[in-house]
ROMISE-134795 format. One record per atom (N, C-alpha, C): atom name; residue in three letters; residue number from 1; x, y, z. Coordinates in nm, 4 decimals. Example, Ala and Ser with C-alpha at 12.3 -4.5 7.8 and 13.67 -1.06 7.14 Angstrom:
<recs>
N_ALA_1_1.3190_-0.5690_0.7800;
CA_ALA_1_1.2300_-0.4500_0.7800;
C_ALA_1_1.3200_-0.3300_0.7800;
N_SER_2_1.2850_-0.2250_0.7080;
CA_SER_2_1.3670_-0.1060_0.7140;
C_SER_2_1.2900_0.0030_0.7870;
</recs>
This chain:
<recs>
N_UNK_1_0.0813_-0.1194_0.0000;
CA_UNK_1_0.0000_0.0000_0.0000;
C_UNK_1_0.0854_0.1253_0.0000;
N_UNK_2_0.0042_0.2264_0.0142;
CA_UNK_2_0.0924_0.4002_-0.0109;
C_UNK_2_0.0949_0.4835_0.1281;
N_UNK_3_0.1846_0.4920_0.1301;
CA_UNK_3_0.1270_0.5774_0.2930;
C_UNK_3_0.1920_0.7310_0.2291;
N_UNK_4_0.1624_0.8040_0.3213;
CA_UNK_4_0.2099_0.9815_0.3194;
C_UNK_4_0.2126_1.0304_0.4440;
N_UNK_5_0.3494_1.0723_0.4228;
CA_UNK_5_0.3477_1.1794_0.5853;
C_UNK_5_0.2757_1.2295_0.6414;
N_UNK_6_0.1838_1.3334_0.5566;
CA_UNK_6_0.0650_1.3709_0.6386;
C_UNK_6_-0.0214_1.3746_0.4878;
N_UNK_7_-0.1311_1.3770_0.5518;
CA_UNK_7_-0.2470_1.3841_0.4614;
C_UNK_7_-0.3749_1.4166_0.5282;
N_UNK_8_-0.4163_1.5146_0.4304;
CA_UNK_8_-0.5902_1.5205_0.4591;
C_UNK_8_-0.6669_1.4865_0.3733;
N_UNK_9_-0.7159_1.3475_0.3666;
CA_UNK_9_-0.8006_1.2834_0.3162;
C_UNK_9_-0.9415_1.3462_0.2782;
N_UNK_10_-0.9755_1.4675_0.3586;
CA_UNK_10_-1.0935_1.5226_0.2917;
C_UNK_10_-1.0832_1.6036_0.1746;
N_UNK_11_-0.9753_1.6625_0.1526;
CA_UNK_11_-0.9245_1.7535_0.0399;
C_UNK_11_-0.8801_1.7110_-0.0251;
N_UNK_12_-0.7966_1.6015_0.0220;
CA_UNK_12_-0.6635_1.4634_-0.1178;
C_UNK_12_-0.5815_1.5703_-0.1377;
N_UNK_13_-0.5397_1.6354_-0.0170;
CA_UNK_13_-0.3925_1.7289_0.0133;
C_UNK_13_-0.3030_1.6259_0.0885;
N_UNK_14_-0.1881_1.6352_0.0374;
CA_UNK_14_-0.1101_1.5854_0.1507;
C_UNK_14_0.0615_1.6618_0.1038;
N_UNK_15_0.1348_1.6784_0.2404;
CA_UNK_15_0.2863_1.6863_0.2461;
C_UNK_15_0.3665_1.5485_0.2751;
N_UNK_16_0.5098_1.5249_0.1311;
CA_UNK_16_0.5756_1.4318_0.1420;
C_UNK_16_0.6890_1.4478_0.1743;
N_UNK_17_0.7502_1.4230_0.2816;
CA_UNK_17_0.8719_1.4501_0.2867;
C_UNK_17_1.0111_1.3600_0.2523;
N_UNK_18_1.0239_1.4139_0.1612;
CA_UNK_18_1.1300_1.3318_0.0935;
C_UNK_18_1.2576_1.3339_0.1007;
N_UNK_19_1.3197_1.2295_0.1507;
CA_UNK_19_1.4629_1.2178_0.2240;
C_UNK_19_1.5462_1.1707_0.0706;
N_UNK_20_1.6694_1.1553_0.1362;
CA_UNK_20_1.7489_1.0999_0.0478;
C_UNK_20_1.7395_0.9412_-0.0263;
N_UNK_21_1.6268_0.8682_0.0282;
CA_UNK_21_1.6154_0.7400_-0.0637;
C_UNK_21_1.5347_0.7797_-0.1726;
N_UNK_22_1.4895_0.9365_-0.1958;
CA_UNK_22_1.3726_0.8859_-0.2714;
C_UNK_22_1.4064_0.9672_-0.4045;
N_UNK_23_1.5493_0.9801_-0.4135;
CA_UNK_23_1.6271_1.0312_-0.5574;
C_UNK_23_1.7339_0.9512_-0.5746;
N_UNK_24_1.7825_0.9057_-0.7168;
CA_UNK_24_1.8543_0.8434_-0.7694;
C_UNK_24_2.0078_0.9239_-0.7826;
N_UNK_25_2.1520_0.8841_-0.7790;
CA_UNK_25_2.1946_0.9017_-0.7011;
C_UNK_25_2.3186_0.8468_-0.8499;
N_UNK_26_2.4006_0.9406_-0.9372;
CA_UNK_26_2.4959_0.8874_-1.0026;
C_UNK_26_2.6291_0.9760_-0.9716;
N_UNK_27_2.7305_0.8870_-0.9632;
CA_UNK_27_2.8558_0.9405_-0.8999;
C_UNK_27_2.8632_1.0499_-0.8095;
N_UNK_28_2.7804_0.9737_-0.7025;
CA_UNK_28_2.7667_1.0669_-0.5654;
C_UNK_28_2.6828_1.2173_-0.5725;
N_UNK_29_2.6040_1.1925_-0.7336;
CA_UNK_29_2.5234_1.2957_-0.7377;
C_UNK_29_2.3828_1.2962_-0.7241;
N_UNK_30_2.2828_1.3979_-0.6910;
CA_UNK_30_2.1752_1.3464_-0.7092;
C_UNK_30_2.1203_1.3764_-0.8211;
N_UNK_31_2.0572_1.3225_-0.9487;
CA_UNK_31_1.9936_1.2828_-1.0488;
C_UNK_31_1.8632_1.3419_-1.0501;
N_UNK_32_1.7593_1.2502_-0.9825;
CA_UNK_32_1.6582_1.2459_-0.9913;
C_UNK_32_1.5174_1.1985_-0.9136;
N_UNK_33_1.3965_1.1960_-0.9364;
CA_UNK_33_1.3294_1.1333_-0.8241;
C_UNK_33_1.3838_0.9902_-0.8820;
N_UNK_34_1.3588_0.8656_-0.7804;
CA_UNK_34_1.3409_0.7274_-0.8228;
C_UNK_34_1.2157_0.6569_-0.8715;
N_UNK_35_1.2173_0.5826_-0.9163;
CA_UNK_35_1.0889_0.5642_-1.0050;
C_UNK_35_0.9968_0.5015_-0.8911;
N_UNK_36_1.0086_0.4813_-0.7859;
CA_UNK_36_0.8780_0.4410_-0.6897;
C_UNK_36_0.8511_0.5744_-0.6832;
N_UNK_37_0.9419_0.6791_-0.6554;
CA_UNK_37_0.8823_0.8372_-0.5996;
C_UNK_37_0.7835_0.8814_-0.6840;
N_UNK_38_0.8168_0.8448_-0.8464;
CA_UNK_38_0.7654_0.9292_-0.9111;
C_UNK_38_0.6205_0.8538_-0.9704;
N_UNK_39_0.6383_0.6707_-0.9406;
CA_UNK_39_0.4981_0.6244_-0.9604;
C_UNK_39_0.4106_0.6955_-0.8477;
N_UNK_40_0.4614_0.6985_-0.7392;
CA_UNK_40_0.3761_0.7107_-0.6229;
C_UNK_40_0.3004_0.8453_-0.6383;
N_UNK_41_0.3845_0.9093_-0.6752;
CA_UNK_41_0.3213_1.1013_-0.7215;
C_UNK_41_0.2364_1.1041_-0.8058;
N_UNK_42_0.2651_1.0200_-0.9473;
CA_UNK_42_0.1964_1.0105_-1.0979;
C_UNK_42_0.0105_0.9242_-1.0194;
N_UNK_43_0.0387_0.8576_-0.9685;
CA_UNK_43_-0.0864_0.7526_-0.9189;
C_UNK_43_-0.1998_0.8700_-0.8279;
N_UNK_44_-0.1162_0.9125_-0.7239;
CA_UNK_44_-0.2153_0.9952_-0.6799;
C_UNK_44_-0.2415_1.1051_-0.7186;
N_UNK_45_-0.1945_1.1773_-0.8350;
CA_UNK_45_-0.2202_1.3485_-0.8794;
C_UNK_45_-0.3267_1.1905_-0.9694;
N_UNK_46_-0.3597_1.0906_-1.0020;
CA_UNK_46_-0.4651_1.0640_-1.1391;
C_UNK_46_-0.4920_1.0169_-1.0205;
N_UNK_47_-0.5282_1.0274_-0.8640;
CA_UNK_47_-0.6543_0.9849_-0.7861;
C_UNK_47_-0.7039_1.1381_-0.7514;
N_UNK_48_-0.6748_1.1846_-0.7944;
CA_UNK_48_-0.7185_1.3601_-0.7508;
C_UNK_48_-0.6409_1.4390_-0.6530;
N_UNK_49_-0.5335_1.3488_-0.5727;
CA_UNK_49_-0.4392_1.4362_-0.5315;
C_UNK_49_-0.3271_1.5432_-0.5357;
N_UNK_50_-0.3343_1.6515_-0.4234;
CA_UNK_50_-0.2242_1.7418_-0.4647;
C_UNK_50_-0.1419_1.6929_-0.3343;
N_UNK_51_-0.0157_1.6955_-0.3793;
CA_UNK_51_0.0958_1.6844_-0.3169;
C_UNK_51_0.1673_1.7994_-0.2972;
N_UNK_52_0.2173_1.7936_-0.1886;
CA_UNK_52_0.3176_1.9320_-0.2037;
C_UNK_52_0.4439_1.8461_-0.1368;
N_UNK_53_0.6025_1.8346_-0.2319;
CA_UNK_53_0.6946_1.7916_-0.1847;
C_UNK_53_0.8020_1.8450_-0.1205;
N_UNK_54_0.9099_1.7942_0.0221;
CA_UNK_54_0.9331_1.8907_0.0547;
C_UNK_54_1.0957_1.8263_0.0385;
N_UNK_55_1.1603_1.8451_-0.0303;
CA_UNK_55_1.3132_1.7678_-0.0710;
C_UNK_55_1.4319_1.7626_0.0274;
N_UNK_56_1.4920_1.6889_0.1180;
CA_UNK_56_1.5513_1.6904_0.1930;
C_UNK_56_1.6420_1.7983_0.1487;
N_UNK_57_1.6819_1.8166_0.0520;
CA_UNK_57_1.8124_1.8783_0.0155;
C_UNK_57_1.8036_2.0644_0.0254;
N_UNK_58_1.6824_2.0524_0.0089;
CA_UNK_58_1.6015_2.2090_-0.0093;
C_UNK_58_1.5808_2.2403_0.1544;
N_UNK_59_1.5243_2.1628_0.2215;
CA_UNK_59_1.4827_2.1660_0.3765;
C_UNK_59_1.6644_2.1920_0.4653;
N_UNK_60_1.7358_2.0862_0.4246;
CA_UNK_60_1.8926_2.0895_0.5212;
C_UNK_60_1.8975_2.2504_0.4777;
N_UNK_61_1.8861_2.3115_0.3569;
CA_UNK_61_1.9521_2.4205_0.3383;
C_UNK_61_1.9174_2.5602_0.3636;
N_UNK_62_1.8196_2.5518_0.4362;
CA_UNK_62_1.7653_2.6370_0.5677;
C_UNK_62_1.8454_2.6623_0.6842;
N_UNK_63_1.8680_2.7700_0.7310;
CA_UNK_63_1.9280_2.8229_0.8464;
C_UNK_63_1.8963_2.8026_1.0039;
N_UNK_64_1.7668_2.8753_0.9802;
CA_UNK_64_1.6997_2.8523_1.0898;
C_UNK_64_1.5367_2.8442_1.0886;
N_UNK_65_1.4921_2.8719_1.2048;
CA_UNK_65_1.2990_2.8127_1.2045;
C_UNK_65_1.2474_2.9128_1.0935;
N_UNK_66_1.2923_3.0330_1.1107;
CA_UNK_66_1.2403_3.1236_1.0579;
C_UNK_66_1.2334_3.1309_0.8970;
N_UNK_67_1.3583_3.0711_0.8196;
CA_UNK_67_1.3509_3.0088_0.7266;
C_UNK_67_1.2404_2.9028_0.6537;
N_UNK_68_1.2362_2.7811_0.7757;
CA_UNK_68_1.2105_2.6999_0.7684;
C_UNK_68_1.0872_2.7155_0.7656;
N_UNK_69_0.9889_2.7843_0.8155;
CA_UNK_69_0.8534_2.8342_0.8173;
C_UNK_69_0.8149_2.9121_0.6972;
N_UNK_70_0.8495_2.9657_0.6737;
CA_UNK_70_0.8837_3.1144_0.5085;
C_UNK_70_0.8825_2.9735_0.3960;
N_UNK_71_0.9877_2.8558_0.3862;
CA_UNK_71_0.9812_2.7794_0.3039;
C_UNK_71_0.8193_2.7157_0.3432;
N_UNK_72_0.7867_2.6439_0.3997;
CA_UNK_72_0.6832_2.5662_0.4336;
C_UNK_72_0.5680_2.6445_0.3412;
N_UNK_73_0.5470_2.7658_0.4407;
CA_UNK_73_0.4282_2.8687_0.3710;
C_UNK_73_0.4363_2.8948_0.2388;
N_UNK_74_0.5596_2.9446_0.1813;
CA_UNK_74_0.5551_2.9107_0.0245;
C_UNK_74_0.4804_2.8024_-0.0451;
N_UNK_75_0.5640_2.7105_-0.0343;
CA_UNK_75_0.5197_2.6270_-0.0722;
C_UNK_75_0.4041_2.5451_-0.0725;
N_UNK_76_0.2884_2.5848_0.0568;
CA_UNK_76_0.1498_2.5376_0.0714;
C_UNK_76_0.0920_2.5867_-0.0507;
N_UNK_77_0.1421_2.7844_-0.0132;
CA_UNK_77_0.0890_2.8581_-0.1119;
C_UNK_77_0.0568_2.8296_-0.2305;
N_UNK_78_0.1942_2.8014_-0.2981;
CA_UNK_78_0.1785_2.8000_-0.4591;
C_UNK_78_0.1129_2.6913_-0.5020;
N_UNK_79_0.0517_2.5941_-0.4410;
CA_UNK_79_-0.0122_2.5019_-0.4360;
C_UNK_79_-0.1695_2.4877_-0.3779;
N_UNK_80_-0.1908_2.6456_-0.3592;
CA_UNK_80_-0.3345_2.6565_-0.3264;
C_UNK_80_-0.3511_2.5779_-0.1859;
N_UNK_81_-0.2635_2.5289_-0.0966;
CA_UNK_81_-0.3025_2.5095_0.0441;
C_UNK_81_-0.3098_2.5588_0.1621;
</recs>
């Protein structure tokens, strides 16, 4: 089955937080999503879901909360959440 970090099932909103298993990874670089990441995304945007993803790599590179909140809210935003 599919699970998601968080989700609200009444809206078919949810936040994924995506660590480092869930990009492909060539000569110590990162590439791309991996193809479970990107079935798992493709399946639920065609069940009516919006996702909003939050990329480990984008999140480490935050300073502090205050950052870290400013990113969050963006990103609900541009996504209508």
């Amino acid at each position: 089955g599919l699970s998601l970090d968080m989700a609200q099932p009444e809206t078919k909103r949810a936040i994924e937080v995506d660590g480092p298993f869930h990009y492909l990874k060539c000569n110590g670089r990162r590439t791309s999503e991996n193809g479970r990441t990107k079935f798992k995304s493709c399946l639920l945007s065609k069940l009516g879901w919006t996702i909003v993803h939050v990329p480990y790599f984008e999140w480490d590179a935050l300073l502090d909360v205050e950052a870290q909140d400013t990113y969050l809210l963006t990103k609900l935003r541009s996504f209508g959440v």
